[in-house]
C-alpha positions as CSV (number, residue, x, y, z in Angstrom):
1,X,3.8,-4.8,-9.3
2,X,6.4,-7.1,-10.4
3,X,4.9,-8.5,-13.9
4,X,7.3,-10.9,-14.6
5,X,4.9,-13.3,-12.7
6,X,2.2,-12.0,-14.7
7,X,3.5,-11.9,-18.4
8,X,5.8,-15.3,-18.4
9,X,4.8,-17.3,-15.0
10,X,6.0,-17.4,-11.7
11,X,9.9,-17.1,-13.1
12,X,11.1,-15.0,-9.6
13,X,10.4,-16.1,-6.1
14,X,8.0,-14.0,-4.0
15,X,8.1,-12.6,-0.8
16,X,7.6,-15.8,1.3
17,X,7.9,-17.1,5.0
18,X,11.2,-18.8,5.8
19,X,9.7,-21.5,7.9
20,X,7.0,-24.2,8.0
21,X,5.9,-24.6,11.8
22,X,4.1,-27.6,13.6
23,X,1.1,-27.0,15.5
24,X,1.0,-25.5,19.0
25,X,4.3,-24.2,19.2
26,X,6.0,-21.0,18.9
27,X,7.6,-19.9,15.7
28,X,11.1,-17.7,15.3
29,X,10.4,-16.5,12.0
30,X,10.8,-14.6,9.0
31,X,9.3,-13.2,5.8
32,X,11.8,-13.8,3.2
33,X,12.1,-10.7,0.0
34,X,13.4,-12.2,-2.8
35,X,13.2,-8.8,-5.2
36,X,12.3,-5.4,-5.8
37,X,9.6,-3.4,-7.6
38,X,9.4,-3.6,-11.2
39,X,7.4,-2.9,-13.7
40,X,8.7,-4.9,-16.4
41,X,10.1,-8.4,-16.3
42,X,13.4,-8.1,-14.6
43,X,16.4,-9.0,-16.4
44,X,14.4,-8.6,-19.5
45,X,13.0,-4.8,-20.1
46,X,12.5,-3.5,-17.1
47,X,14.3,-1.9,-13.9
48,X,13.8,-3.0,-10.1
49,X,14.1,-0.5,-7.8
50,X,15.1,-1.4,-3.9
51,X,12.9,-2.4,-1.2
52,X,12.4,0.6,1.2
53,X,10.6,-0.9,3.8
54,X,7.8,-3.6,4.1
55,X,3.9,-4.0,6.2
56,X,2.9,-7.3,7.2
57,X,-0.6,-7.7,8.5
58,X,-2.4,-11.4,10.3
59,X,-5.0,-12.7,10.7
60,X,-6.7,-12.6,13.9
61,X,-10.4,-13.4,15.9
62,X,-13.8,-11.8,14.7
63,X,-12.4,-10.9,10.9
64,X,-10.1,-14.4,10.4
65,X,-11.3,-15.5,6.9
66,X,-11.4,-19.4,6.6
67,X,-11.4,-21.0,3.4
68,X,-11.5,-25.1,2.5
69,X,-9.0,-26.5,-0.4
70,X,-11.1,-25.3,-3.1
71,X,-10.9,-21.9,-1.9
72,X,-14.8,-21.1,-0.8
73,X,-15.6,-19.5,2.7
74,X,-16.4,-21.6,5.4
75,X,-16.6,-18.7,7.8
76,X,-15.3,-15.4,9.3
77,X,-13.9,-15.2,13.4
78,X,-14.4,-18.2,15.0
79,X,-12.9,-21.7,14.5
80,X,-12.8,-22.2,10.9
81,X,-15.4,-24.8,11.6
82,X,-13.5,-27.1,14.2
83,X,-10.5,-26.2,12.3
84,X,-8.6,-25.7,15.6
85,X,-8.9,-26.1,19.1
86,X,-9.4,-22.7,20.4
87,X,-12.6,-20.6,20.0
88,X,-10.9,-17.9,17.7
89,X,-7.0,-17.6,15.6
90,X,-4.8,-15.4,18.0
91,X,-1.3,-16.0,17.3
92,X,0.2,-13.5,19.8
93,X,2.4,-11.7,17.1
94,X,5.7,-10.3,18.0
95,X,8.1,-8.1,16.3
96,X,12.3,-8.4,17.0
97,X,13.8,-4.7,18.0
98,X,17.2,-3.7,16.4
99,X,18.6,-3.9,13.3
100,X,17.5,-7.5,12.4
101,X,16.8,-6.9,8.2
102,X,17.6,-4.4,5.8
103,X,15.2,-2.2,7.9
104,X,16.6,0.0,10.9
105,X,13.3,0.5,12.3
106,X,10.7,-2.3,12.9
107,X,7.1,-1.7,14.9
108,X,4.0,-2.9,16.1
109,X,0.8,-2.0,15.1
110,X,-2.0,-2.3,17.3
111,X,-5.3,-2.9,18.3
112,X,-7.2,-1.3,21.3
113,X,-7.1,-3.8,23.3
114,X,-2.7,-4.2,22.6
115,X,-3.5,-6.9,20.7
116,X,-0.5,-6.8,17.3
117,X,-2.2,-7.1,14.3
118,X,0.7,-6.1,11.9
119,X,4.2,-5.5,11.8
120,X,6.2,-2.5,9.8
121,X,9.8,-2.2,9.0
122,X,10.9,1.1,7.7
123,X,14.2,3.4,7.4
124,X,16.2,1.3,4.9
125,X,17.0,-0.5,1.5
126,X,17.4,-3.7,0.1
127,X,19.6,-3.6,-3.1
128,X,17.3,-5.3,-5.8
129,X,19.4,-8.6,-6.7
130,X,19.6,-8.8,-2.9
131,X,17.7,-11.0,-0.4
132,X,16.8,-9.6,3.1
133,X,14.9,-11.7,6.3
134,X,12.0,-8.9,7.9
135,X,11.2,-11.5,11.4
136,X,8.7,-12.3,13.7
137,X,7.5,-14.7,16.1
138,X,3.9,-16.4,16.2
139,X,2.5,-19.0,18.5
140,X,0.9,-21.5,15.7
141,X,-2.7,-23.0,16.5
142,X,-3.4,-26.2,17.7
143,X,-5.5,-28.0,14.9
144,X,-8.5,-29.9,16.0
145,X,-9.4,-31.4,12.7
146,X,-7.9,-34.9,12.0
147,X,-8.5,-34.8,8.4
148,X,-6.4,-31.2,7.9
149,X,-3.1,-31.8,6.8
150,X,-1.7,-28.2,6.8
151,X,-3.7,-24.4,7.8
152,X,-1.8,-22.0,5.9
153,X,-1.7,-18.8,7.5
154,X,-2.0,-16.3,5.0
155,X,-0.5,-13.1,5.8
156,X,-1.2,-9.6,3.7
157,X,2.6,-8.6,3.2
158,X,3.4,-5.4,1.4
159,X,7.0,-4.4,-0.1
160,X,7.4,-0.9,0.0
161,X,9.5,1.0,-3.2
162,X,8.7,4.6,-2.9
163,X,7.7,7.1,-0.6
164,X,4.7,9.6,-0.3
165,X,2.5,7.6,-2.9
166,X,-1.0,6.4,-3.5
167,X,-2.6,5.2,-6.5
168,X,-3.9,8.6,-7.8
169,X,0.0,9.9,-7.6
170,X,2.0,7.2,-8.2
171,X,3.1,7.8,-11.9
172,X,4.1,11.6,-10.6
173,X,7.5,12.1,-8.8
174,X,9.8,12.5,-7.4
175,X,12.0,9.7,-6.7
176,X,14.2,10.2,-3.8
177,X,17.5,8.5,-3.9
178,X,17.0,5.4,-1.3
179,X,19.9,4.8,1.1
180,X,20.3,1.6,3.3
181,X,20.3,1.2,7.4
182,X,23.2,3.2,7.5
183,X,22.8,5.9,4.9
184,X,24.8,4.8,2.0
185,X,23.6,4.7,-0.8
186,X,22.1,1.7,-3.4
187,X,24.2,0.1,-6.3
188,X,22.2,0.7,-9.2
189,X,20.8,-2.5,-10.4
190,X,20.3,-2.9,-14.5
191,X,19.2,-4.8,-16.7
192,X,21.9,-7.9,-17.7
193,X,22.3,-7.0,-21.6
194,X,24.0,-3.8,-21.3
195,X,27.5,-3.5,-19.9
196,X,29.1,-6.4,-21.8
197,X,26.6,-8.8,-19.7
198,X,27.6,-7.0,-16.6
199,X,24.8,-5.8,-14.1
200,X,25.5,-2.0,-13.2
201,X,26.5,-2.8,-9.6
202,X,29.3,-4.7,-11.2
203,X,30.5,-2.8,-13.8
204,X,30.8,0.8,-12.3
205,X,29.7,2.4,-9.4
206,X,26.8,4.0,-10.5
207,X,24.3,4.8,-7.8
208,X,20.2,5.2,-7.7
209,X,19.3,8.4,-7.8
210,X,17.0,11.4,-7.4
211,X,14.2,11.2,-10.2
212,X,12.3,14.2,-10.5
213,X,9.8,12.7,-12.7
214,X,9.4,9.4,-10.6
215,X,10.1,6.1,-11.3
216,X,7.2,4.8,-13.1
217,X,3.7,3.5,-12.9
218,X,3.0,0.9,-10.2
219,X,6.2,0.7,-8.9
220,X,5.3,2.4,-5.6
221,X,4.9,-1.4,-3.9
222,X,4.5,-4.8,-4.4
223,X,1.3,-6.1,-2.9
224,X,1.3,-9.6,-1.8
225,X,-2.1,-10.7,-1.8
226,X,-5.2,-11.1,-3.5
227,X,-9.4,-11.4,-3.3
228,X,-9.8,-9.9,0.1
229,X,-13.0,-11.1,1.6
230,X,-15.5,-8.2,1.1
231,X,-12.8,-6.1,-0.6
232,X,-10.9,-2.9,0.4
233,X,-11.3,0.7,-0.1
234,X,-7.7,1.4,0.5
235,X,-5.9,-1.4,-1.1
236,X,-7.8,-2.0,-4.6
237,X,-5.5,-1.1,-7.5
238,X,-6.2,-3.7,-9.8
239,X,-3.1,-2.8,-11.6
240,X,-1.0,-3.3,-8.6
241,X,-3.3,-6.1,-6.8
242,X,-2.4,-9.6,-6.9
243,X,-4.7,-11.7,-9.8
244,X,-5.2,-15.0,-8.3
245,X,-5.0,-16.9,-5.0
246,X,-0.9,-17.5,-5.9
247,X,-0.2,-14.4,-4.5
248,X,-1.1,-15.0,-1.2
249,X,3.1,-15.8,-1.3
250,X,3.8,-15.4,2.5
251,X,1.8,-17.7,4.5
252,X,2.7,-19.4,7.6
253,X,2.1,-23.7,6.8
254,X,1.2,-25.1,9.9
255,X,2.0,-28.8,9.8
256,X,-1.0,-31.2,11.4
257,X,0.6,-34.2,13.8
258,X,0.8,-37.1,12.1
259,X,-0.5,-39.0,14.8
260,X,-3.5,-37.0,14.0
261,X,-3.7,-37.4,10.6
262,X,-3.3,-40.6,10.7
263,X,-7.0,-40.9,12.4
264,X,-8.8,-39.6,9.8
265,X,-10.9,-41.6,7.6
266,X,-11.1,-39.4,4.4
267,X,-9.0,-37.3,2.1
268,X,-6.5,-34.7,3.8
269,X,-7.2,-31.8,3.0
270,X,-5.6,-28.2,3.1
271,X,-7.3,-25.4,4.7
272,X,-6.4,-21.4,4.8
273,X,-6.9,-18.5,6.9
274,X,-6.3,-14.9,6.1
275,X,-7.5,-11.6,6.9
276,X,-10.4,-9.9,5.8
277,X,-10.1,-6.5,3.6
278,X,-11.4,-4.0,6.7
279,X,-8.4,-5.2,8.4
280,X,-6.3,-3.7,6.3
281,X,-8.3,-0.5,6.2
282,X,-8.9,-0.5,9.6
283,X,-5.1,-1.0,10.5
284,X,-3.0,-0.4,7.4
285,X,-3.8,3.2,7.2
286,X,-2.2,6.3,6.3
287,X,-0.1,7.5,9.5
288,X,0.2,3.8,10.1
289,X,2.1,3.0,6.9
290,X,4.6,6.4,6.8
291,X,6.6,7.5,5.2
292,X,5.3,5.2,1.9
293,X,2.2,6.3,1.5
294,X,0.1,9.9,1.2
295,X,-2.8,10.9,2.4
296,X,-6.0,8.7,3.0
297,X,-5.9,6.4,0.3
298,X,-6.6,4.6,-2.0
299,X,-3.3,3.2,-2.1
């Protein structure tokens, strides 16, 4: 997990979503990654290592979670409540084909019934110091409820950093060197007081490399969200695990009309919805998440 956030506040930006959207309409969009895996503050003791791929899973029907401002449950699947106009959250997912990110591969995961529930990117790097845009497309909801301001559409978004892991053999290596899109391989990025001041990258062209004894505990993946409703049994390193609400980074804000607003008698007020922890062990399994992770979890 990247600890800078932990150990001196939120100093780095997060993996986020590029774009706020207003009600009903459909959304070109992205999931902005902002850094890599670290497991010390970057810049300041520790080294990132590049993005290899990233798994972003929605919300959707029976399993939405929906939460009020403070944070408490109002329900699971349906409305959120009178939240929004349809019976159930479906926002018809889509993933972009071709090299559209850092990623040369992007797919759909889905449901029985065809329905995408998540999206994976694969078969790449993104150079630490680097930014990359993984996108998407989503139809936002119509919301029925005058007196919400904004439904945040929280979306479980994981940043992969290693390959073949899990949480029992993440500490263990190797490390294979990572290569971009086209099979070249990463700059090395370093720490910014070595070098005369001058990041790695910069000064020479040294190169991330093959680690037989890994790179490190917890720096397998970045996990981007936290207290999934009725918890997980593949996603529960509490090492690796966001700590509070905050790290729900990439949500989709869905902007209320203000005509609509403007009807409402009593404080606006910001709702959530996200998914529920079986989602992600029902869809973010083991073959569905090669080549990053090993065996049947836990992650």
């Amino acid at each position: 997990m990247f600890v800078a956030a932990l150990g001196i506040g939120h100093a780095y930006a997060h993996t986020g979503v590029r774009d706020q959207v207003d009600e009903g309409k459909a959304s070109y969009n992205g999931f902005t990654i902002t850094h890599g895996c670290a497991s010390g503050a970057e810049g300041q003791s520790g080294q990132a290592y590049p993005v290899l791929g990233q798994t972003a899973l929605f919300p959707y029907g029976s399993t939405a979670v929906w939460r009020d401002e403070t944070g408490a449950v109002i329900q699971q699947g349906g409305d959120g409540n009178g939240t929004i106009t349809a019976a159930s959250l479906s926002l018809n997912v889509t993933g972009y084909a071709g090299m559209s990110s850092a990623f040369a591969t992007s797919q759909e995961i889905v449901d029985t019934a065809g329905v995408v529930r998540a999206l994976h990117w694969r078969d790449g790097a993104m150079e630490p110091k680097l930014n990359t845009i993984t996108p998407f497309k989503i139809t936002a909801p119509t919301i029925k409820n005058d007196c919400v301001k904004t439904l945040k559409i929280r979306v479980a978004v994981i940043n992969w950093c290693d390959l073949k892991k899990n949480e029992a053999n993440d500490v263990k290596g190797p490390y294979k060197k990572p290569k971009d899109a086209f099979g070249r391989p990463i700059p090395l990025t370093s720490i910014v007081d070595v070098n005369n001041g001058l990041q790695a990258n910069v000064a020479d062209s040294r190169i991330y490399k093959n680690q037989g004894g890994g790179n490190g505990d917890n720096n397998r993946a970045d996990w981007w969200f936290s207290d999934l409703y009725n918890g997980s049994q593949l996603y529960k390193d509490p090492e690796v695990i966001g700590a509070d609400a905050s790290y729900w980074s990439a949500a989709i804000t869905v902007n209320n009309a203000a005509a609509d607003t403007a009807n409402c008698g009593s404080p606006l007020v910001n709702y959530t919805v996200e998914p529920a922890g079986i989602d992600l062990d029902t869809y973010l399994t083991g073959p569905n998440t090669q080549p990053f992770t090993s065996g049947n979890g836990p992650f």
